[in-house]
Short mmCIF file of the C-alpha atoms (twelve columns), coordinates in Angstrom:
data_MODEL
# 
_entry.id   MODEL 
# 
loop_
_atom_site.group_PDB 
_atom_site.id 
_atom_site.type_symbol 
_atom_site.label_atom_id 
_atom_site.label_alt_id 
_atom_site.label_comp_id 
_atom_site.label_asym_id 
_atom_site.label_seq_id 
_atom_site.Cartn_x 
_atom_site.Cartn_y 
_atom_site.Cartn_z 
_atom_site.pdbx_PDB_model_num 
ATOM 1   C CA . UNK A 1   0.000   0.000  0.000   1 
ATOM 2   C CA . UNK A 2   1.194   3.068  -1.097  1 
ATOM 3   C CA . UNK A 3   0.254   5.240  1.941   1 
ATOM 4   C CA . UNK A 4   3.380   3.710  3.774   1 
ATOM 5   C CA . UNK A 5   5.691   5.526  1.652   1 
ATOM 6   C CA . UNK A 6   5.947   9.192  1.298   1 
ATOM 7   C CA . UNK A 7   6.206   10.143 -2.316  1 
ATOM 8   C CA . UNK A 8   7.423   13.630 -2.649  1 
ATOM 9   C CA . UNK A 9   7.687   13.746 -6.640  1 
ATOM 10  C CA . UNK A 10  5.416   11.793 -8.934  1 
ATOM 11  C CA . UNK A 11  5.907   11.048 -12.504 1 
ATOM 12  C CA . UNK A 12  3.774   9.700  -14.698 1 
ATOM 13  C CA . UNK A 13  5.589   8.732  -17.973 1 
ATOM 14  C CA . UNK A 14  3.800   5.717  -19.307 1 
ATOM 15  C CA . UNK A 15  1.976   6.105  -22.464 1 
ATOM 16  C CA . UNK A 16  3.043   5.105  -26.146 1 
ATOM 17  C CA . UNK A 17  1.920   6.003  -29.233 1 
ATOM 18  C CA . UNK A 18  1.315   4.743  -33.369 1 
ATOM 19  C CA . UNK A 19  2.555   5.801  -36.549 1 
ATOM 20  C CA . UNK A 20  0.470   6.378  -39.770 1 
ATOM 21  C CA . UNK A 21  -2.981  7.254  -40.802 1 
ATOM 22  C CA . UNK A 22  -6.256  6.634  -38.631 1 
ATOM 23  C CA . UNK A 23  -7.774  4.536  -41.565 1 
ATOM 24  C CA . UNK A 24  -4.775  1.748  -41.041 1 
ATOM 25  C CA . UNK A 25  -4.627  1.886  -36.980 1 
ATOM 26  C CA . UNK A 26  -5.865  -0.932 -35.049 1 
ATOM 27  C CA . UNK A 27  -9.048  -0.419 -32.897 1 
ATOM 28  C CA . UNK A 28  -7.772  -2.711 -30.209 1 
ATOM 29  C CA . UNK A 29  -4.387  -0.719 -29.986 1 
ATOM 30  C CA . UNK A 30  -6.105  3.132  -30.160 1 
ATOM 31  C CA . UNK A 31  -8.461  2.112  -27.116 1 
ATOM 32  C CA . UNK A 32  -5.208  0.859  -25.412 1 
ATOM 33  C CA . UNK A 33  -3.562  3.651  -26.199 1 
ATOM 34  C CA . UNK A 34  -6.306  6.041  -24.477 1 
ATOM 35  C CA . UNK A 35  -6.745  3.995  -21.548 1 
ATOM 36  C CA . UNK A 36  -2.891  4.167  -20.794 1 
ATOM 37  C CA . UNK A 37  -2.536  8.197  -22.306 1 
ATOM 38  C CA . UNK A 38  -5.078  9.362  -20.584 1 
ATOM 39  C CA . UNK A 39  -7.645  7.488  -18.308 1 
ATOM 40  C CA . UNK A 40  -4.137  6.454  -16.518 1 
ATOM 41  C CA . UNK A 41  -2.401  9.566  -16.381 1 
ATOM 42  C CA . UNK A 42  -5.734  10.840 -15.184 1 
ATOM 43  C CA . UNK A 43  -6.565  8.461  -12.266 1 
ATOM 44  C CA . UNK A 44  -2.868  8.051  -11.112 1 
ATOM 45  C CA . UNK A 45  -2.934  12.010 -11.166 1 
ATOM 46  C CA . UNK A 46  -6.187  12.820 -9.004  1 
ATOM 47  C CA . UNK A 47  -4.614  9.969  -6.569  1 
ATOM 48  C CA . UNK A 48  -1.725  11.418 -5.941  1 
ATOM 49  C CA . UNK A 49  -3.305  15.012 -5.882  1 
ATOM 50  C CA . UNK A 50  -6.075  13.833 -3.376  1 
ATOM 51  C CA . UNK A 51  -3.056  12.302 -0.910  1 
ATOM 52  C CA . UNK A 52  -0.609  15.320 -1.628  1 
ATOM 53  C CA . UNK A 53  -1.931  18.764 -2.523  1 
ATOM 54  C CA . UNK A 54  -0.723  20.134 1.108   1 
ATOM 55  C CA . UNK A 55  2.406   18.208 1.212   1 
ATOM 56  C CA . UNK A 56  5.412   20.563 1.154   1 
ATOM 57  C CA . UNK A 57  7.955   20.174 -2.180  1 
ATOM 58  C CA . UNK A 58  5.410   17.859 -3.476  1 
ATOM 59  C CA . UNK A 59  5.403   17.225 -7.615  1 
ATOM 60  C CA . UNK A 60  3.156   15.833 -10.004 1 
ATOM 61  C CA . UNK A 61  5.243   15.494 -13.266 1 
ATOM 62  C CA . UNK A 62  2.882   14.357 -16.196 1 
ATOM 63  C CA . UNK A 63  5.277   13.200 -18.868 1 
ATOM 64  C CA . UNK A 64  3.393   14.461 -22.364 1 
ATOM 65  C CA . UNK A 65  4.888   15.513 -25.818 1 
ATOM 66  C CA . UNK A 66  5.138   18.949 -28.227 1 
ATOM 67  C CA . UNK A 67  2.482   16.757 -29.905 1 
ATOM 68  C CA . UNK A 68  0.101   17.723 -27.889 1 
ATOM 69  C CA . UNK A 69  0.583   21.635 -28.019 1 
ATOM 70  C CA . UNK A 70  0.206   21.199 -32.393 1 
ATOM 71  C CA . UNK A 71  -0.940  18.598 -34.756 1 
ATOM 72  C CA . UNK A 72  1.400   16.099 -35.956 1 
ATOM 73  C CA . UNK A 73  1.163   14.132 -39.347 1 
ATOM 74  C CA . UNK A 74  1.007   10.573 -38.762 1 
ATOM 75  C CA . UNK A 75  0.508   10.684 -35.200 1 
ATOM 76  C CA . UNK A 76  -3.031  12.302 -35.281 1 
ATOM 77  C CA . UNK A 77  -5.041  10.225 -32.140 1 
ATOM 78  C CA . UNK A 78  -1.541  10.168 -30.257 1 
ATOM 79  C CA . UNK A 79  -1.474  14.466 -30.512 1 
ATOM 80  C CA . UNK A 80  -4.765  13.847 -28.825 1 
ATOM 81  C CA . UNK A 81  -4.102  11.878 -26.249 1 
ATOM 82  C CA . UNK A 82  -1.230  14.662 -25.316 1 
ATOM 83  C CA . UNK A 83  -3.601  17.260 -25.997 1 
ATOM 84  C CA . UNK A 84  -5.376  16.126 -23.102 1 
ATOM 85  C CA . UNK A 85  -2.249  15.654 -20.801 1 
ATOM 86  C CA . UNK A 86  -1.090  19.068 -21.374 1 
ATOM 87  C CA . UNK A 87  -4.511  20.953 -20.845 1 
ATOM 88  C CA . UNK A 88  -5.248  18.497 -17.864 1 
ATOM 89  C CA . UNK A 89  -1.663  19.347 -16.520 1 
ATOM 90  C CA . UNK A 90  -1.854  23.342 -17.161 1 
ATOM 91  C CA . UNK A 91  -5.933  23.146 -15.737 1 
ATOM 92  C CA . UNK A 92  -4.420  21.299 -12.688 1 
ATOM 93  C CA . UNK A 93  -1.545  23.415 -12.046 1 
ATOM 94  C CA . UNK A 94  -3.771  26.531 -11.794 1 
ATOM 95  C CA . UNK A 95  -6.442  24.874 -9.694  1 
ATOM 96  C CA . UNK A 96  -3.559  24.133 -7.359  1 
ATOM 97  C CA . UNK A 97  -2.424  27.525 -7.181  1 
ATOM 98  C CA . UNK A 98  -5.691  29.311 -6.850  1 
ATOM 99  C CA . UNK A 99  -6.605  27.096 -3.863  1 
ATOM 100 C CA . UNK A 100 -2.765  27.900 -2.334  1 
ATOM 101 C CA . UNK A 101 -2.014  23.564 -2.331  1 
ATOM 102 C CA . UNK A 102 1.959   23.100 -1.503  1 
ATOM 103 C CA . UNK A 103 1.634   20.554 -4.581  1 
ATOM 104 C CA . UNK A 104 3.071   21.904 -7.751  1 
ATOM 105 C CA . UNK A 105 1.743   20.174 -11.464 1 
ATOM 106 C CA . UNK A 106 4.085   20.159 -14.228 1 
ATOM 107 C CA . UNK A 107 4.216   18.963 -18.162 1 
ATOM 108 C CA . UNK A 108 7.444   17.975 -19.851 1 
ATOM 109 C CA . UNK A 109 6.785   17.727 -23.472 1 
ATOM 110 C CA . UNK A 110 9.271   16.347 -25.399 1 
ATOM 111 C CA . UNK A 111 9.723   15.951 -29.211 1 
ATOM 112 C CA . UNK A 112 11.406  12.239 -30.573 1 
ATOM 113 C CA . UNK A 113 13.789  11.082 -27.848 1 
ATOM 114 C CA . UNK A 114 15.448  7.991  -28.957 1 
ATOM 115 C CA . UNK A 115 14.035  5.388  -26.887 1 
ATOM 116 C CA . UNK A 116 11.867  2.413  -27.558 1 
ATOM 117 C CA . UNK A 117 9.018   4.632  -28.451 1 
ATOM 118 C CA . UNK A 118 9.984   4.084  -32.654 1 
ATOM 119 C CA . UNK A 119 9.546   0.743  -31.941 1 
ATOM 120 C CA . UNK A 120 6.305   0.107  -29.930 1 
ATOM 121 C CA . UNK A 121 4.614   3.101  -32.571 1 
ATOM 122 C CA . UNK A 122 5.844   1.297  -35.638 1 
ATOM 123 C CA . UNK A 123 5.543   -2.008 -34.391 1 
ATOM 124 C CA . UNK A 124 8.908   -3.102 -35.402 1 
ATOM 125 C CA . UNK A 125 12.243  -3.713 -33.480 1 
ATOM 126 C CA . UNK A 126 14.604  -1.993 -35.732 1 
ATOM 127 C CA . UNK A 127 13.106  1.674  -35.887 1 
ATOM 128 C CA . UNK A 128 16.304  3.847  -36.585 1 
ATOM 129 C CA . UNK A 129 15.757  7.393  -35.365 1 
ATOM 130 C CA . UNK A 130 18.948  8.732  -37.535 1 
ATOM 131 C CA . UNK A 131 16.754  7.615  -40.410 1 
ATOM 132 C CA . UNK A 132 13.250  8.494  -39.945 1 
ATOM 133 C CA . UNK A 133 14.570  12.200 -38.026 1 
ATOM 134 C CA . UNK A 134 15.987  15.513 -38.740 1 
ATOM 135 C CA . UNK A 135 16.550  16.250 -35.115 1 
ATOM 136 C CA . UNK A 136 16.327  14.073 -31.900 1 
ATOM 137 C CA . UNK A 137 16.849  14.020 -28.352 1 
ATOM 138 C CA . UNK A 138 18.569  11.369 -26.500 1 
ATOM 139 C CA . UNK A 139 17.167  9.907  -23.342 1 
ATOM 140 C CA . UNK A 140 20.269  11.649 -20.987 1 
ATOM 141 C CA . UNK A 141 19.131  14.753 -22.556 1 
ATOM 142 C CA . UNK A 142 15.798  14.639 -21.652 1 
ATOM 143 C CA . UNK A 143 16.974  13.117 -18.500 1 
ATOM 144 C CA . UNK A 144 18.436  16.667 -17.802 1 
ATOM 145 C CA . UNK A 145 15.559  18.982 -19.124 1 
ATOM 146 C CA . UNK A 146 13.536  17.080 -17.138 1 
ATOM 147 C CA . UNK A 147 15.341  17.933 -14.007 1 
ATOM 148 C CA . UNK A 148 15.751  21.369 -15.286 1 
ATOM 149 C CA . UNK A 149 11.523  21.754 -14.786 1 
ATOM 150 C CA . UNK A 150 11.684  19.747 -11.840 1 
ATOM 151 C CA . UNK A 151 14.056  22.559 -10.269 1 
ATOM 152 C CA . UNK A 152 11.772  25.679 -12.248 1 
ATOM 153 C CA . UNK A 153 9.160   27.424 -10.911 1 
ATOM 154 C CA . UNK A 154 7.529   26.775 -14.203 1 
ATOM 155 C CA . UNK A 155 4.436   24.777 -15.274 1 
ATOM 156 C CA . UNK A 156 6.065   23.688 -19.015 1 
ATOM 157 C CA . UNK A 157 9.224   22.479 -20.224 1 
ATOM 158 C CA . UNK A 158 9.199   21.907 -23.857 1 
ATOM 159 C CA . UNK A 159 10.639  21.164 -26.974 1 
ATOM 160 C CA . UNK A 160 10.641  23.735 -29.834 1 
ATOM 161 C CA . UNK A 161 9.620   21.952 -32.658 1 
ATOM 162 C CA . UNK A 162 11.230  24.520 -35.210 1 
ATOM 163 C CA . UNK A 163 14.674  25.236 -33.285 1 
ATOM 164 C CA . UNK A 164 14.676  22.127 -31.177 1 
ATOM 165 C CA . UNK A 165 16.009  23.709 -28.206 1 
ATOM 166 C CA . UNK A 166 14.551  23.256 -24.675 1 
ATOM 167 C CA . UNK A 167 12.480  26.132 -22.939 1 
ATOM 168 C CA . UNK A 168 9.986   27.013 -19.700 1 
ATOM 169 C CA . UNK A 169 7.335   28.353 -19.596 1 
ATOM 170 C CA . UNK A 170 3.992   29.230 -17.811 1 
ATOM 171 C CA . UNK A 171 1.587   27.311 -19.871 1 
ATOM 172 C CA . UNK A 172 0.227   28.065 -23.389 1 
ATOM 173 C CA . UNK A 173 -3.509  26.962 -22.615 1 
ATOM 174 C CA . UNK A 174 -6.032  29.907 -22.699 1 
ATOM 175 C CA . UNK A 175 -7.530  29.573 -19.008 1 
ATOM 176 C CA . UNK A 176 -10.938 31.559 -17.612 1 
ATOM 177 C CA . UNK A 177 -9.761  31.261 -13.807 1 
ATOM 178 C CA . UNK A 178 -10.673 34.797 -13.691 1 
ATOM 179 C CA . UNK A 179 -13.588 35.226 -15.578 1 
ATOM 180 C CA . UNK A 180 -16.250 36.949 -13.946 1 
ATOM 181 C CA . UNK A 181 -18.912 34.529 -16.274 1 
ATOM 182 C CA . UNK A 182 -17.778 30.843 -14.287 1 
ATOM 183 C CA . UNK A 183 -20.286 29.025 -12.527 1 
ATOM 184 C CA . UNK A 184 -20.436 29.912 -8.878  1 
ATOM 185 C CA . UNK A 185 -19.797 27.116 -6.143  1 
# 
């Protein structure tokens, strides 16, 4: 049981996605991938929020990808999946600060990191990243941006799809926190 550990820093970085068009993807494998994508990510998430919103230094790192801040050829339901992640992560991090919780969210959305993700998407155990990509980032590297949010007072670190290069930021999701027109409670 998890309530006899203290977990200061969670991070959800399961998910996986598929390459090619929505007419040739498997039913079976697009309903696994938005039960692990985003009904996980979702459940582990509130969890760990209920348990941790008032703990001190606490973290709830949802891994994502720049795929779900812009539409992606090829990867269409996987962009959605992160779509979700990164508006769920940016809605969550403001909740948390408007009620003044000690638990910070955060979304680290990466662009192709060499891992086993080519292979699990294509379905294949030879995908070669030098071939099929311009620009990559290597595990280490992401490794170290990841830290680099983790030690930010920021909500995002991403990838640049255009320059590549690793930034912060505050969010990028239009939010109505403030709006004088949400429902009263």
């Amino acid at each position: 049981m998890l309530k006899n550990y203290h977990i200061e820093t969670l991070i959800n970085n399961a998910g996986f996605g598929m390459y090619g068009d929505i007419k040739e993807q498997s039913l079976n494998k697009i309903s696994d991938m938005l039960h692990l994508n985003v009904e996980a990510l979702t459940l582990l998430s509130s969890l760990y929020v209920q348990d941790y919103h008032n703990e001190k230094d606490s973290q709830l790192i949802n891994i994502s990808s720049t795929g779900g801040y812009t539409i992606v050829p090829n990867v269409i339901i996987y962009c959605a999946t992160k779509f979700y992640v990164n508006a769920f992560t940016e809605g969550l991090a403001l909740e948390l600060k408007q009620n003044n919780a000690q638990l910070k969210a955060k979304v680290l959305a990466p662009a192709a990191t060499k891992t086993d993700f080519g292979n699990v998407a294509t379905d294949k155990t030879d995908f070669d990243y030098d071939k099929s990509y311009s620009n990559y980032h290597t595990s280490e590297e992401m490794a170290d941006f990841l830290i680099q949010l983790y030690e930010s007072d920021k909500t995002v670190g991403y990838i640049n799809r255009e320059t590549f290069e690793f930034d912060l930021s505050d969010g990028f999701f239009q939010n109505a926190f403030s709006s004088k027109n949400n429902m009263k409670f």
